[in-house]
LOLOBA-311499 format. One line per 4 residues: number of its first residue (from 1); for each residue x, y, z of C-alpha. Coordinates in steps of 0.02 Angstrom, whole numbers, plus 50000, padded with zeros to 5 digits. Example, Ala and Ser with C-alpha at 12.3 -4.5 7.8 and 13.67 -1.06 7.14 Angstrom:
BEGIN
1 = 50615 49775 50390  50684 49947 50357
end
This chain:
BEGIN
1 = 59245 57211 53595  59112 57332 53621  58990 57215 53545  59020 57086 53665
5 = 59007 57201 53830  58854 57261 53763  58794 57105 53724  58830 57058 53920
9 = 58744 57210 53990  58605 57166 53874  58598 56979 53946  58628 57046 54101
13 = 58454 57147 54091  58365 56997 54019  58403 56887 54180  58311 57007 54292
17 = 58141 57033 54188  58073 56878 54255  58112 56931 54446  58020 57007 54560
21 = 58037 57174 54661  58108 57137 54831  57969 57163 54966  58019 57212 55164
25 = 57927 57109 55318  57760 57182 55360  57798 57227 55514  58002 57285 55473
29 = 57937 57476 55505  57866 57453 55672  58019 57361 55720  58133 57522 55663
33 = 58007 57637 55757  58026 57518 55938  58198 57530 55938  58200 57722 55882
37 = 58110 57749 56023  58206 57648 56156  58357 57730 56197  58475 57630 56224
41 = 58618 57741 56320  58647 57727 56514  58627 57888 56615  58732 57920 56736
45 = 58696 57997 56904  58725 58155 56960  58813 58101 57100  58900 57982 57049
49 = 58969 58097 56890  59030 58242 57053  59111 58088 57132  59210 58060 56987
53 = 59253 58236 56951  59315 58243 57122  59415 58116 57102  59504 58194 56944
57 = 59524 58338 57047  59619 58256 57182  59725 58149 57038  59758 58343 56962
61 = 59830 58388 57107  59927 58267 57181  59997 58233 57001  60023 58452 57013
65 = 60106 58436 57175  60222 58288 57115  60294 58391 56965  60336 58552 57072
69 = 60430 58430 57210  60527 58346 57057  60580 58515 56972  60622 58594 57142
73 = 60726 58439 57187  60788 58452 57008  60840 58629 57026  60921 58606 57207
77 = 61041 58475 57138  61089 58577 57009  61126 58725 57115  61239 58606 57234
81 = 61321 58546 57086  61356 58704 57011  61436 58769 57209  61535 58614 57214
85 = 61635 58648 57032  61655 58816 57091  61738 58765 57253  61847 58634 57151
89 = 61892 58774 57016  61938 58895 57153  62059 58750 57252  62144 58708 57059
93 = 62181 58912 57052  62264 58898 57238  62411 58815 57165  62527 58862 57083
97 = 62604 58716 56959  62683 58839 56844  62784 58977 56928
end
């Protein structure tokens, strides 16, 4: 078995003496120079980048804003809640079923 795979790598080797070395374009390296050179990124303004951060701003707050109104709201319902079982609790203990 170790005959044969030798064998193959052996043949294998053979094939490629007669080939030749693979050779770039002539002009392959200028090409990779141009487009190092070009940048291709988009700037983008100064302006419009402090419009944007404004505007993130503004979202921060209103979304800010929004969560304190929803916890307060959350907060008052649970405090009405809470007075209204202990006015129900304190009718129940008026009567008196069991004397």
């Amino acid at each position: 078995m170790k005959d044969d795979k030798e064998q193959w790598i052996e043949d294998v080797f053979d094939s490629l003496k007669g080939s030749k070395r693979a050779k770039p374009n002539d002009d392959l390296f200028a090409r990779i120079e141009t487009e190092i050179e070009s940048p291709d990124t988009k700037a983008i303004p100064l302006r419009q980048l402090r419009m944007i951060a404004a505007a993130a701003i503004v979202l921060l707050i209103l979304n800010i804003g929004a969560l304190l109104q929803y916890t307060q709201s959350q907060k008052s319902n649970y405090e009405n809640q809470v007075t209204e079982s202990s006015h129900q609790t304190s009718l129940i203990s008026d009567y008196k079923l069991y004397e």
